[in-house]
N, C-alpha and C positions, 0 to 999 in steps of 0.2 A: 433374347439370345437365339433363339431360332423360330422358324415361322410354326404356328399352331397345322398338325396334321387333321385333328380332327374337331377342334373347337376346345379340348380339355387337355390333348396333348401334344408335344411337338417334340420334335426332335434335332437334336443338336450332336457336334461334332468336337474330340478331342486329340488335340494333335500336343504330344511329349516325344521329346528326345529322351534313347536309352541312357545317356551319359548326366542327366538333369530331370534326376524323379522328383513329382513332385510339383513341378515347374510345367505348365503345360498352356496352351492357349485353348478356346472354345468359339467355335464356330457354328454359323447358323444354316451354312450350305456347305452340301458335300464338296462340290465343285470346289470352291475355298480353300478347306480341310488338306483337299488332294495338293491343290497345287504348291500347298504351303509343305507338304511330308516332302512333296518331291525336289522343292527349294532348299532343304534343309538338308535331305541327301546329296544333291548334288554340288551345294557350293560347301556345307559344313563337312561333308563324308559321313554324317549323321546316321545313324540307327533310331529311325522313330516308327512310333506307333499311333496309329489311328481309332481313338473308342470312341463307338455310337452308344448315346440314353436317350431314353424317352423320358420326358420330365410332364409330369401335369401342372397346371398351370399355379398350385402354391409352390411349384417350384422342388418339389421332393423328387429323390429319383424312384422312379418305378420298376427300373432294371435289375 
């Protein structure tokens, strides 16, 4: 789901629309993350938000 930062953990990316809690995709580059908020603002008129975690590698969050 995202590339490892440091061998134990990585970091990934979560893009939700305000109107569809709940509902969200995950991403493994920022770069992605962005283009996809600002795809969804601009063609849906969308309200979305972008959360970063760090996950270690069994997958829990550590954030």
């Amino acid at each position: 789901m995202g590339e490892k930062a440091d061998g134990k953990k990585r970091v990934v990316w979560l893009v939700m629309r305000a109107d569809e809690p709940g509902h969200g995709e995950w991403y493994a580059r920022e770069r992605e993350a962005s283009l996809k908020a600002t795809w969804l603002r601009q063609s849906w008129k969308a309200k979305v938000t972008i959360a970063k975690a760090t996950l270690s590698e069994r997958g829990d969050d550590d954030t």
